[in-house]
N, C-alpha and C positions, 0 to 999 in steps of 0.2 A: 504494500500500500504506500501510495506517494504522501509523504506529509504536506501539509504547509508550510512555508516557512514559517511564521509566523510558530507554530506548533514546533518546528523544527528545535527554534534556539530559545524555546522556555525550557522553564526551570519550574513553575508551579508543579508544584508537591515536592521539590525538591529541597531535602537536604545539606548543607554545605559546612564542612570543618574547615576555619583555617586560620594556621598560626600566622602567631605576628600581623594579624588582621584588624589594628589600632593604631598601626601609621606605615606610610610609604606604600610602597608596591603591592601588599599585604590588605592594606587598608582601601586602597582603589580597588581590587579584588575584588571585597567581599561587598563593597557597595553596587560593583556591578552585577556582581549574584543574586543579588537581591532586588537590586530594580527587574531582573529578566523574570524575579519570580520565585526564588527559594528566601526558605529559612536561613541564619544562618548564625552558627556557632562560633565565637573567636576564643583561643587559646592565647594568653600574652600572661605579662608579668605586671606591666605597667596601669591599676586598677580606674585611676583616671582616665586616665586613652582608653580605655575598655570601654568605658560608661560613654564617653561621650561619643565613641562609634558606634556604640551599640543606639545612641538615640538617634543618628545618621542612618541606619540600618533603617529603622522603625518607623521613617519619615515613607518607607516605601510600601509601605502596608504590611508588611511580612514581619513572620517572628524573628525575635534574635536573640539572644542570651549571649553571657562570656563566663570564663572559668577563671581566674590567677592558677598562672601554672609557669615553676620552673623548667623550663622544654630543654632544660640538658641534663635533666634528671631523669633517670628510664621508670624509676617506681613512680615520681608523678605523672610522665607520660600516660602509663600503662592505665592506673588511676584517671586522668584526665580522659583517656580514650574512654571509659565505662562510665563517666559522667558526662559524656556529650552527645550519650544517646540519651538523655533524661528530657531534654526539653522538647526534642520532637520526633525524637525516634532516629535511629541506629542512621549515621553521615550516607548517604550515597557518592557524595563527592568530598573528598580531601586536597584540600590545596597545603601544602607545604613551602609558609613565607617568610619562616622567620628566619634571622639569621646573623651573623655576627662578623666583623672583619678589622681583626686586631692585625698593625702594622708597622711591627718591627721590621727591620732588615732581617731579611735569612738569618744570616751568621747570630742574631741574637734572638730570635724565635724561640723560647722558652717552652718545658715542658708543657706547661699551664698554658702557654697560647694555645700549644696545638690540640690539646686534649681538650680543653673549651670549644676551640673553633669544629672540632673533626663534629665531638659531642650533639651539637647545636645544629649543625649544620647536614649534619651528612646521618647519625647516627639517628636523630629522632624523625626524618621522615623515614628511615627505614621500619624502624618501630611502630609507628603511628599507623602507619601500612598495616606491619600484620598484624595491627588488632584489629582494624578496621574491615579489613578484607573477608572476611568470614560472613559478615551479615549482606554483604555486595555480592557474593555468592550466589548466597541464598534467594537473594532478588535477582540474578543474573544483569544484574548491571552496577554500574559504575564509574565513577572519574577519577582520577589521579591525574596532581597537575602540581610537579615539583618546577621549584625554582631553579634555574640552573644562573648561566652565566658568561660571559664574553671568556672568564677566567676559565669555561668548563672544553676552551680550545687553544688558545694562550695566556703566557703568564704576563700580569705588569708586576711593577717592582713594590718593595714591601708587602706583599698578600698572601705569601708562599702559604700558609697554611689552608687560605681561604682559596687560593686555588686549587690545589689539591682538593678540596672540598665538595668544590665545583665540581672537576672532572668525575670525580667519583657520584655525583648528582647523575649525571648524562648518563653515566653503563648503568646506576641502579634506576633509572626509568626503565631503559632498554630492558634490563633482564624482569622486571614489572611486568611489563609490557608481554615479553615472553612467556612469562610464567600465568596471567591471568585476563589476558584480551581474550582468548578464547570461551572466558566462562564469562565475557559482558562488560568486562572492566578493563577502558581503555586509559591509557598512560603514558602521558608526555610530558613534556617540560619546556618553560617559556624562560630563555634568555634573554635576559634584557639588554640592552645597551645603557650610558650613561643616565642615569634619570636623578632628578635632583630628589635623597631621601636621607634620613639621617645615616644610615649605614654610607652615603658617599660625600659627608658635609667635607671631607678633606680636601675632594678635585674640588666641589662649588665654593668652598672659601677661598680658591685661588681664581679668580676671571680669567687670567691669561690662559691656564690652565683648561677649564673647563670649556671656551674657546676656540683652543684649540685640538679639542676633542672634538666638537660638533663640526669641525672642519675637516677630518677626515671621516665624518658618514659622508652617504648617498647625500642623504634629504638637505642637509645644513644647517643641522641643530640637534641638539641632545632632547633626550624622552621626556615626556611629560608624562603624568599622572593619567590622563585623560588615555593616552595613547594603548593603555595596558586594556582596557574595558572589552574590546571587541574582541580581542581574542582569549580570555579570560572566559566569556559567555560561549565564544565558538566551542573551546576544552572540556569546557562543564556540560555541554547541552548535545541531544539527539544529533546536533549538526557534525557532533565528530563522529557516528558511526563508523568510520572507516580509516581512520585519522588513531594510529596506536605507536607509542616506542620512537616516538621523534621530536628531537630538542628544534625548538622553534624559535630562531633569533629576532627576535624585537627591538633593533637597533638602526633603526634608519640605515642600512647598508653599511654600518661598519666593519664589521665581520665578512662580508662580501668585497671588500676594495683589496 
């Protein structure tokens, strides 16, 4: 049966987890999920930012709730995934946004960065998966939609950890993807290009800097907030039936030059 579009890229009755979904990339996310028509559940730390997304959320007529939850801890993870089926029933879609990028030079990259950064970044959407995955099963469907990264195909300087983090993002969509599109649950990952968020205040506190980033995209200019929305909606919704296990660059062509 052919859908409509319109039917295509909704969301009503839909479900949505996702961390770090009370500022940045995270937080344009889950606004866009929710105007197309889910519920949606955020996972953060920061109890302010929580509140006030969540009444950004609630301006769109849909439910939403949030949890506080340390997301580099695997016992709140685990915890947190069995309370974010409480407010409307077991996630259909997980987005995985949150994330951390401490930046030392290599040579002094500390145990505690990398085990922070690996933790946070790489370790709890692996987690957050399989606890999630089981009730996606059982409905034969699903979304996965990790964050990847410019870094999850080259390194810049100072991020050694958060790149590694990256790339290790990209294979675990892939093997995601492999191990459960066939039971409904498709999985990909949207890379972003520069976008001004607090995880990148370092390039936007430089203008020259940040400049002459948006000079080597295509488009000629760095990401906006707004930018991330439509393909956010595309991931989550009936429109990706066919669409599994591919990092998606969201960078005005910089990755392509």
């Amino acid at each position: 049966m052919t859908l409509a579009l319109p039917t295509l890229f909704s969301l009503e009755g839909r479900t949505a987890l996702v961390t770090g979904g009370n500022s940045g990339i995270g937080k344009a996310i889950a606004l866009a999920l929710a105007e197309a028509g889910a519920n949606v559940v955020l996972l953060a730390r920061d109890r302010a930012r929580l509140e006030e997304a969540v009444r950004s959320i609630e301006a769109f007529g849909h439910g939403a709730a949030w949890f506080d939850c340390d997301l580099a801890d695997r016992v709140a993870v685990a915890d947190a995934a069995l309370r974010a089926a409480k407010p409307f029933g077991a996630p259909d879609i997980l987005v995985n946004a949150a994330g951390i990028n401490r930046r030392p030079p290599l040579s002094r990259l500390t145990a505690d960065d990398w085990d922070a950064t690996l933790r946070l970044n790489l370790d709890t959407p692996f987690f957050l998966a399989q606890a999630l995955v089981p009730a996606m099963i059982e409905r034969r469907w699903g979304r996965i939609i990790n964050l990847a990264s410019l870094q999850s195909i080259r390194s810049f300087n100072n991020s050694g950890a958060y790149g590694v983090s990256k790339a290790g993002i990209a294979q675990l969509t892939r093997v995601q993807a492999e191990a459960w599109s066939n039971k409904g649950i498709n999985c990909n990952a949207i890379a972003p290009g520069f976008f001004r968020t607090p995880l990148t205040r370092a390039v936007f506190d430089d203008p020259q800097r940040a400049a002459a980033l948006a000079a080597r995209t295509m488009i000629g200019r760095n990401g906006e907030l707004d930018d991330v929305r439509g393909l956010a909606v595309l991931l989550a919704s009936r429109a990706s039936d066919y669409i599994t296990g591919q990092v998606i660059f969201l960078d005005g062509g910089f990755s392509a030059g």
